[in-house]
Each structure stands twice: as C-alpha cells, then as structure tokens.
C-alpha positions in Angstrom: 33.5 35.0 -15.6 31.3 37.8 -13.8 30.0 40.1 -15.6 29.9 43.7 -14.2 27.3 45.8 -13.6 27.7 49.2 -15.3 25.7 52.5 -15.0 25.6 52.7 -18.6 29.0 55.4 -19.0 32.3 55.2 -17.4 34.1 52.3 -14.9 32.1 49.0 -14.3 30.5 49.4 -10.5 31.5 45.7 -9.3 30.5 42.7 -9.8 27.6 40.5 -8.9 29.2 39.3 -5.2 26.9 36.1 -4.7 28.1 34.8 -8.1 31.6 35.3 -7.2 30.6 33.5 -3.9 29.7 30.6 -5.7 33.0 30.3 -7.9 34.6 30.9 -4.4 32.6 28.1 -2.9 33.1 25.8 -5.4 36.6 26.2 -5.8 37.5 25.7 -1.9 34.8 23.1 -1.5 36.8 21.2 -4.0 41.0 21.9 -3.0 40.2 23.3 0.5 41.4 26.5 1.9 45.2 26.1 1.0 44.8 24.6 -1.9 43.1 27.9 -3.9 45.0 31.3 -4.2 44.0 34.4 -4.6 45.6 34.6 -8.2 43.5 31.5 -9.1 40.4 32.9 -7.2 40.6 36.5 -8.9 40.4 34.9 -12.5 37.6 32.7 -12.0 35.8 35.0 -10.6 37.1 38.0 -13.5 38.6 39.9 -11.4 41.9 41.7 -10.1 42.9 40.6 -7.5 42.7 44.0 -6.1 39.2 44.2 -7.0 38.9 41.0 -4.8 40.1 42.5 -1.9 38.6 45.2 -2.1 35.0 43.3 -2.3 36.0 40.7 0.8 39.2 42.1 2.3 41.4 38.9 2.4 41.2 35.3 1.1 40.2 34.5 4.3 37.3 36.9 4.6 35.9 35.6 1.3 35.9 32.1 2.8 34.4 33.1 5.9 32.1 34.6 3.5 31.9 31.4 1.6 31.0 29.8 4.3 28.1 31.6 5.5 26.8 30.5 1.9 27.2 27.4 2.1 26.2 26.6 5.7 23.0 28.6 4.8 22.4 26.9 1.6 23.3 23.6 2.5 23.5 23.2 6.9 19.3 23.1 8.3 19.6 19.5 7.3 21.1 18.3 10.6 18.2 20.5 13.0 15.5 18.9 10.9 16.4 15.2 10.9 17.5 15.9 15.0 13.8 16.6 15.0 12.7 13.4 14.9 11.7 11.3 17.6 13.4 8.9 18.4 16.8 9.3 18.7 18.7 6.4 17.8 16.3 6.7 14.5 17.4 10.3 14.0 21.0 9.3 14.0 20.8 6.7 11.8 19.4 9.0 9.5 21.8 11.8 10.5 24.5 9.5 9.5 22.9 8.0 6.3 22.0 11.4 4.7 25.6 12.4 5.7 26.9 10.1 3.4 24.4 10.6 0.8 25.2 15.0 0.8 29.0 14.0 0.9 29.4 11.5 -2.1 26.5 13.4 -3.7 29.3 15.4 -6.4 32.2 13.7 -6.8 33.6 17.4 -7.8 33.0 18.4 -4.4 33.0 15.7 -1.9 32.7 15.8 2.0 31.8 19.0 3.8 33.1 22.5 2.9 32.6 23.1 7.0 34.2 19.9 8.1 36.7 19.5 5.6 37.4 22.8 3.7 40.3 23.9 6.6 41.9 20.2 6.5 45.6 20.4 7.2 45.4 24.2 6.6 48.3 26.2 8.2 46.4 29.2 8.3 45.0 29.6 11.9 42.5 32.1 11.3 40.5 30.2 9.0 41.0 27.1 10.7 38.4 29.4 13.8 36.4 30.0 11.2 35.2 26.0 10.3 36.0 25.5 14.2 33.1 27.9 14.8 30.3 25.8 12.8 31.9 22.4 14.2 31.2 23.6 18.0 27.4 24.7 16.9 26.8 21.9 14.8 28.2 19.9 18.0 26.0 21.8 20.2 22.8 21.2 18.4 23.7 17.5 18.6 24.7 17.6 22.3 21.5 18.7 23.3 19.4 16.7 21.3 20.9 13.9 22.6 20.8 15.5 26.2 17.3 15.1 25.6 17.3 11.4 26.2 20.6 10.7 27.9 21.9 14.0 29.7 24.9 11.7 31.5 26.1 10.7 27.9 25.4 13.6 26.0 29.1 14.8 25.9 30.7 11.6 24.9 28.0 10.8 21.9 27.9 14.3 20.8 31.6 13.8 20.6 31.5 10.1 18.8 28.3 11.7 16.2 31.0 14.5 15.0 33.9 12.4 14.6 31.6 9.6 12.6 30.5 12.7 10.4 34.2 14.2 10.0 35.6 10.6 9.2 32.1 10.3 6.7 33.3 13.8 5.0 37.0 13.0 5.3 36.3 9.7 3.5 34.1 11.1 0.7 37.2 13.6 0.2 39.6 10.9 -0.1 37.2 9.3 -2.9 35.3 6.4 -0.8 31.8 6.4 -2.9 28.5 6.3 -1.1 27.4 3.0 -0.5 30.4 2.3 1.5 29.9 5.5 3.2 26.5 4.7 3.9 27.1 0.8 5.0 30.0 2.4 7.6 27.3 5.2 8.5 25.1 2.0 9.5 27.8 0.2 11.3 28.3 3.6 13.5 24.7 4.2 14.0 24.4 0.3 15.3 27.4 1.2 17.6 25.5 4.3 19.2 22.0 2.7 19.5 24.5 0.1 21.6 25.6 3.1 23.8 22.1 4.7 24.8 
C-alpha cells in the first residue's frame, strides 16, 4: 500500500508516484500488459482507480510510464557490453548476460520491454515496447556496422530475435543455464556469420 502524503489537515495530497511505479512495474513485468487491470493495479497501489487516472491518465500511460522506469533502471547494460572491442566477444557477452538478467527473478522473468506487450490486443501499448525494440535494434545495428556495414541489417535483426526468444523463454520458465548454453550456441552461430 502507498501511503499518502498529507499537509498535516484535510484530504491526502497523492501519493508517492515512483512507489506506485514500482507496484506497477512489478505487476506487468510479471502478467504483461493484458494480464493486469486497472482494478487490480488501483489496490496494490491503494488507490481508486480514479485517483489512478488521475495520476497517469490511462493504464496505458502508467505503463508507458512504467517503462521509462524500467528501461532507465535496468536498459544501459546493452551500450556498455556493445562497448567492447571486439565484437563477436561483445555478443557473446550480450547474449550471456541476457540470459543471466532474464532468469535472474523467477517472479519476473524475461524483459518487461521485450516481453511485457506479448500477445497484447491493445495497439497502443504494443508502440510503446515497439519504440525501445527499434532503439535497442539501432544501437546494435551500428555497432555491428562498425565491423561489418554490408551485414549490419541482417545480424542486428538475428541479435534481437536471439534476445526476444532468450526473454520469451525465461517467461515460459526455461532456467538460466539452458538459457545461457542456447545464448552460446547463438553467439557461435554469429561469430560464423562475420
């Protein structure tokens, strides 16, 4: 439950919106987007569900929200390990730590941005994840343009479906040492490739 900040006389002023970000997060990291409603929402977070709209606007705003969060709490790990120099090295590792950060909670598997929008029938929110799977693509596109400009479209495209099928599989409750051992298999496949 949140509790409300008061001015000391009179109605509570809100509540404390990064907590309630964090129920949020935690909640759609673990059912995805269609599988939490606003009722369910409102009470973990110890609210009305009028006082949730009025905070975010719509479910959807509060996972757009959410996902700012998340990415910003939990996303630089990709840049830094894209870093490195060599580049068949920095997708092994890419791929390894994937698997490691999606079978790392078994409460919350996969990747809130990959995964949190899977089968969703709301459009909207599936633009939302769509949005950080085209950067995150782009950052790996031209790090791989780096070395191999005439491939960079077709292995940025095999790196993102390796990490979707990675978070997909940690959602469907593969632990991580398979993950890891099929993130090596992949990795040997694109050192093949360069």
């Amino acid at each position: 439950m949140i509790t409300k900040k008061t001015s000391g006389r009179g109605r509570p002023r809100g509540f404390d919106i990064d907590q309630a970000l964090g129920i949020a997060q935690a909640l759609f990291h673990q059912r995805g987007y269609d599988g939490v409603g606003v009722a369910e929402l409102s009470k973990a977070i110890g609210v009305t569900a009028p006082s949730l709209y009025s905070a975010f606007g719509s479910k959807r705003e509060l996972f757009e929200r959410v996902l700012e969060r998340y990415v910003a709490q939990n996303g630089g790990w990709v840049a830094e390990i894209l870093a490195q120099e060599n580049l068949a090295e920095a997708i092994a590792h890419l791929f390894a730590q994937a698997a490691a950060n999606y079978a790392a909670n078994p409460q919350r598997p996969g990747c809130l941005a990959l995964d949190g929008t899977r089968n969703c029938s709301d459009a909207q929110a599936c633009a939302v994840t769509a949005t950080y799977h085209q950067a995150t693509r782009q950052i790996i596109r031209d790090r791989i343009a780096l070395d191999t400009p005439e491939k960079a479209d077709a292995l940025a495209n095999y790196v993102v479906m390796v990490l979707v099928g990675l978070s997909g599989s940690a959602r469907d409750g593969m632990d991580g040492q398979t993950l890891k051992e099929s993130g090596e298999i992949a990795a040997a496949g694109f050192q093949q490739q360069l």
